[in-house]
VMD Tcl script that builds the backbone (N, CA, C; Angstrom):
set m [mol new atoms 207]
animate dup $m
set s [atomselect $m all]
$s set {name element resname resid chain x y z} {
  {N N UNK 1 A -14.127 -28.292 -3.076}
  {CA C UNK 1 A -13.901 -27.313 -4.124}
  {C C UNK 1 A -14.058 -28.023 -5.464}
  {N N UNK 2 A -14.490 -27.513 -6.167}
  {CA C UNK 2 A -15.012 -28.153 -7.503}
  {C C UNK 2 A -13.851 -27.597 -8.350}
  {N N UNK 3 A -13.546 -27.971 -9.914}
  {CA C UNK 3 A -12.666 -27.616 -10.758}
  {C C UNK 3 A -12.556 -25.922 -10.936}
  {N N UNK 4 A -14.259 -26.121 -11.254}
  {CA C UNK 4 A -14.110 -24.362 -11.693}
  {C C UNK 4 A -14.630 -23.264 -10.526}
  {N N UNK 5 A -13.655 -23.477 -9.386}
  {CA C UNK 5 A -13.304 -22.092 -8.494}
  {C C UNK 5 A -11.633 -22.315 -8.091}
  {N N UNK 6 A -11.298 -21.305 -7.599}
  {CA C UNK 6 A -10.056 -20.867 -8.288}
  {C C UNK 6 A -9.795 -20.694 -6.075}
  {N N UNK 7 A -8.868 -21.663 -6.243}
  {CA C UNK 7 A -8.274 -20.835 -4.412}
  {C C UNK 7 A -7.599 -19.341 -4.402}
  {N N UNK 8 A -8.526 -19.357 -3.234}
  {CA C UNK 8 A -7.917 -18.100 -2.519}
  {C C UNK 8 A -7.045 -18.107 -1.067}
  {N N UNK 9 A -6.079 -17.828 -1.012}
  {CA C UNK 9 A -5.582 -17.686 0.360}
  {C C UNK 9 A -5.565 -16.554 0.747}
  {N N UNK 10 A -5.493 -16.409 2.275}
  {CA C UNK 10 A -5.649 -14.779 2.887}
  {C C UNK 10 A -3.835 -14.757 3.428}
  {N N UNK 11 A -3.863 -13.460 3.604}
  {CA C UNK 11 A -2.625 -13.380 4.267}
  {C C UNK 11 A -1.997 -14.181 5.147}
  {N N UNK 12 A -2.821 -14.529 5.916}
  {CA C UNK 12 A -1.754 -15.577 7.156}
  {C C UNK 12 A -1.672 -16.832 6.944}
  {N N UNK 13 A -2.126 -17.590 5.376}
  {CA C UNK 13 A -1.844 -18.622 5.620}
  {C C UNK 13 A -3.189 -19.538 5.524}
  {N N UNK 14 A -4.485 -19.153 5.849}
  {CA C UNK 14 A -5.595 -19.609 5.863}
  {C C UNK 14 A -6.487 -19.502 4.611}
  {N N UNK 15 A -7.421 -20.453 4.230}
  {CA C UNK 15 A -7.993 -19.844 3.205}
  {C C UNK 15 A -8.755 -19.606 3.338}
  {N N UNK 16 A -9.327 -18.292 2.154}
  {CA C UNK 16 A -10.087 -17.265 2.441}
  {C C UNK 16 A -11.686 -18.202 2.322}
  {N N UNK 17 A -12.862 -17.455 2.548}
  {CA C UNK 17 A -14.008 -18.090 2.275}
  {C C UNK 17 A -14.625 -16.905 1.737}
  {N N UNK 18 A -15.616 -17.583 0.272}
  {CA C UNK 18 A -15.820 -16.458 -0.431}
  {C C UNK 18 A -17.037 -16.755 -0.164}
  {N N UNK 19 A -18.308 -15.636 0.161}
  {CA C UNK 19 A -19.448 -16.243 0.120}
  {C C UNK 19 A -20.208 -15.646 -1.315}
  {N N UNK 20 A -21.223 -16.046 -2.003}
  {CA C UNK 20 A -21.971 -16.422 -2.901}
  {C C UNK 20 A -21.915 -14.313 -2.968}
  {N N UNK 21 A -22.719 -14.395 -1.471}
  {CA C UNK 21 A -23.296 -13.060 -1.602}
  {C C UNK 21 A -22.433 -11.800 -1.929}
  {N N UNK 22 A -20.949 -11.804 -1.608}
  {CA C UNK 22 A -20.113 -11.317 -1.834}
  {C C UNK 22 A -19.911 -10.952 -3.587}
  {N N UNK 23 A -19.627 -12.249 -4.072}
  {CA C UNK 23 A -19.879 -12.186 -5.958}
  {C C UNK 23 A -20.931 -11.677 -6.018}
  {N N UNK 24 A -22.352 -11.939 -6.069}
  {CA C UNK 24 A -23.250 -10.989 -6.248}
  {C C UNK 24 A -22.924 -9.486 -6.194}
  {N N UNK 25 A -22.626 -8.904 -5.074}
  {CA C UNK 25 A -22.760 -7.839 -5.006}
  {C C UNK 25 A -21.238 -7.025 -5.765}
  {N N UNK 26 A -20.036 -7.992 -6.263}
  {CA C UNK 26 A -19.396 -7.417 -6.925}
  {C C UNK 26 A -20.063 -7.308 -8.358}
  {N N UNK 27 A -20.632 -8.562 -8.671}
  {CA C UNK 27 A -21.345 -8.300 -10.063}
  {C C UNK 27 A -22.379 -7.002 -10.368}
  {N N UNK 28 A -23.140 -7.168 -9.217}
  {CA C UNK 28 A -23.722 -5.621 -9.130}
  {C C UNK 28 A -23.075 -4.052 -9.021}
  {N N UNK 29 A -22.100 -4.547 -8.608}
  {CA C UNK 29 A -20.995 -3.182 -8.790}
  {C C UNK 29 A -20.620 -2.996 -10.084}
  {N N UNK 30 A -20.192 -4.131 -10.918}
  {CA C UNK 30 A -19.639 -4.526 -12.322}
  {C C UNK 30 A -20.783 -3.481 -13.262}
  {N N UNK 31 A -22.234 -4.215 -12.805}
  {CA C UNK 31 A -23.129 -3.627 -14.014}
  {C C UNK 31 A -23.298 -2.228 -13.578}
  {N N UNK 32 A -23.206 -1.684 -12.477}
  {CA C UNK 32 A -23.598 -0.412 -12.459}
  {C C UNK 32 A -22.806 0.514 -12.969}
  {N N UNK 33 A -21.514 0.140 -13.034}
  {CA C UNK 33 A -20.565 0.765 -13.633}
  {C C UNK 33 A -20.179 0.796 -15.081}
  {N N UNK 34 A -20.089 -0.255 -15.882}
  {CA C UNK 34 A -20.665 -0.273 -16.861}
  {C C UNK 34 A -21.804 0.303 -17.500}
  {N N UNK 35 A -22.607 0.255 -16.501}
  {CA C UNK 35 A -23.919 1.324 -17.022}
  {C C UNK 35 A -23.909 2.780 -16.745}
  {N N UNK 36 A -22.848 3.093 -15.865}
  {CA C UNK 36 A -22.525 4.709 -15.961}
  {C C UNK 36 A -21.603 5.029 -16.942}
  {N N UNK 37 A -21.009 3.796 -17.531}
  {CA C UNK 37 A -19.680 3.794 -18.726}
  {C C UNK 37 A -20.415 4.549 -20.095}
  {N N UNK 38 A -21.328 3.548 -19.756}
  {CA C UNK 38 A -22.500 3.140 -21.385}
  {C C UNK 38 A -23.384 4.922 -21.124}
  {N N UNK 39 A -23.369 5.110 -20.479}
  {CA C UNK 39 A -23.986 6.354 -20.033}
  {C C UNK 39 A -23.084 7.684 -20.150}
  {N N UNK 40 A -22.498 8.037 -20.185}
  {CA C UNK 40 A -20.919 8.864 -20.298}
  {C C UNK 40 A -20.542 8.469 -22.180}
  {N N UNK 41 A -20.498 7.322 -22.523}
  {CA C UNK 41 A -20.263 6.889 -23.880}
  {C C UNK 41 A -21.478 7.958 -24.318}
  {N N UNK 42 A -23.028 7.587 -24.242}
  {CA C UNK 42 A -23.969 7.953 -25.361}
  {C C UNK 42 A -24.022 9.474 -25.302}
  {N N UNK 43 A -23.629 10.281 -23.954}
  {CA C UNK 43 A -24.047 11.805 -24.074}
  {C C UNK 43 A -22.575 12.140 -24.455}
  {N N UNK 44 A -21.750 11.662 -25.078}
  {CA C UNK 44 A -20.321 12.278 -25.365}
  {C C UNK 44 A -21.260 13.106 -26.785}
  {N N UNK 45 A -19.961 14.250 -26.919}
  {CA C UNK 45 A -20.245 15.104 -27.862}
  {C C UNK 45 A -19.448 15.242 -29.195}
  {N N UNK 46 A -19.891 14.859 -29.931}
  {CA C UNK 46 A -18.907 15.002 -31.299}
  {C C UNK 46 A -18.715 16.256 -31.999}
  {N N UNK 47 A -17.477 16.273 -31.526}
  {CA C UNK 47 A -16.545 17.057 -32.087}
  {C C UNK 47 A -16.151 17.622 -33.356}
  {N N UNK 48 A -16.738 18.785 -34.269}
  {CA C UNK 48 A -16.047 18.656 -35.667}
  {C C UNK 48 A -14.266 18.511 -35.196}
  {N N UNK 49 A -13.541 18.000 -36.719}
  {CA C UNK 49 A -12.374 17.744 -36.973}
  {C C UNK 49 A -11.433 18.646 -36.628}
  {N N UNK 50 A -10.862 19.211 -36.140}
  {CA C UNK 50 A -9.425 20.338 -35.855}
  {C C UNK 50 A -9.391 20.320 -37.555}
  {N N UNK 51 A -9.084 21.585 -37.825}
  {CA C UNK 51 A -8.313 21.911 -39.477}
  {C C UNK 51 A -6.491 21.796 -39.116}
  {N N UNK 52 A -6.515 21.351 -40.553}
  {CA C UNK 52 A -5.134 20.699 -40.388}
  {C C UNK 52 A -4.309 22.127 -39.997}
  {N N UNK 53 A -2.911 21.450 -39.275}
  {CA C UNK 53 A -1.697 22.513 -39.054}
  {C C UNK 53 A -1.238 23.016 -40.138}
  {N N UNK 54 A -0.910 24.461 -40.299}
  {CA C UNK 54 A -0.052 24.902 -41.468}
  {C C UNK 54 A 1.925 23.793 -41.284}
  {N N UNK 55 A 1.567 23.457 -42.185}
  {CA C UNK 55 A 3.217 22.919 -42.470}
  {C C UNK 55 A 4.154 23.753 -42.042}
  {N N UNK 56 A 5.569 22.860 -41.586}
  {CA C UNK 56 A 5.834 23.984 -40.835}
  {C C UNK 56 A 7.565 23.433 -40.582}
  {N N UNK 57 A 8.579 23.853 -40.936}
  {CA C UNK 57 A 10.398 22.948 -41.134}
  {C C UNK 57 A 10.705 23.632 -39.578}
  {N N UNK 58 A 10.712 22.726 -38.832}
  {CA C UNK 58 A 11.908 23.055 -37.940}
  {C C UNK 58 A 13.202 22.837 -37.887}
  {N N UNK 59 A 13.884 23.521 -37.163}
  {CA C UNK 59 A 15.364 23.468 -37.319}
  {C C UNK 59 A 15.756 22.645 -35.392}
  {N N UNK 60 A 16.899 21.303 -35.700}
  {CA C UNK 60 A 16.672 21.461 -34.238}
  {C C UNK 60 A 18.396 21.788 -34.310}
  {N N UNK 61 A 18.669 22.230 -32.980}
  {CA C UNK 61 A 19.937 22.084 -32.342}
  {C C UNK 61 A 20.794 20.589 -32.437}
  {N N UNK 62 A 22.233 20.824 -33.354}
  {CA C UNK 62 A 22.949 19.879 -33.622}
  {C C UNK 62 A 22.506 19.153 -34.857}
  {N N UNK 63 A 21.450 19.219 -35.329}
  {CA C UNK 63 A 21.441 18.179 -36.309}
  {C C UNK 63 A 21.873 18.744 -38.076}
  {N N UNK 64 A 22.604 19.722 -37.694}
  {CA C UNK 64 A 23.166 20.182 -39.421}
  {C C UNK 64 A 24.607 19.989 -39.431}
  {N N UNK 65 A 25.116 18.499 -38.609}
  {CA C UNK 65 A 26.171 17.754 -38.731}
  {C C UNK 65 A 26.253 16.778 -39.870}
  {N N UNK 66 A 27.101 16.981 -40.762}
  {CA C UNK 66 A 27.113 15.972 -42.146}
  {C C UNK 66 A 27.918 14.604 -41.466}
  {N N UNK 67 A 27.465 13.280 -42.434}
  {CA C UNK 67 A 28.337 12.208 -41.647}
  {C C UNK 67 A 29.183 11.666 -42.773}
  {N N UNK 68 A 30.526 11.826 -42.213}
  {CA C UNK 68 A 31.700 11.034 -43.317}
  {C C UNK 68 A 31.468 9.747 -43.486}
  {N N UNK 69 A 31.689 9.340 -44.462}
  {CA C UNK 69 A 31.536 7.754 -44.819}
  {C C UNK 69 A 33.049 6.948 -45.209}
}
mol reanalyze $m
mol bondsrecalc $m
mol representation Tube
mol addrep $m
C-alpha cells in the first residue's frame, strides 16, 4: 500500500480489495451525474420576482404582557 490510498476494511475483519475498475466506474457515475446536474441547472427557468407582501402587524397570543423592572 503506498501513502496515498486510504485502508479499507470489510465487515468481518478482512481487508477489503478495491479494484482499479471499480473507481473507474464510480468516477463514471460521478460525471454522469454531474452532467445531468449541469443539465437540470441550464434548462431551469427564471422566474420574475414575487411583488413584495402588503405590510401587515400581527397580534400574537400573550405577548401584551408589560415587564416590571
Amino acid at each position: 500500500m503506498t501513502a496515498n490510498q486510504q485502508l479499507e476494511l470489510g465487515f468481518n475483519g478482512t481487508p477489503r480489495r478495491v479494484s482499479g475498475r471499480r473507481r473507474e466506474s464510480r468516477v463514471a457515475r460521478a460525471q454522469w451525474w454531474f452532467a445531468q446536474m449541469r443539465a437540470v441547472v441550464a434548462e431551469a427557468v427564471a422566474w420574475p420576482p414575487a411583488d413584495a407582501a402588503a405590510a401587515e402587524q400581527s397580534l400574537f397570543p400573550g405577548l401584551n404582557r408589560q415587564i416590571r423592572l
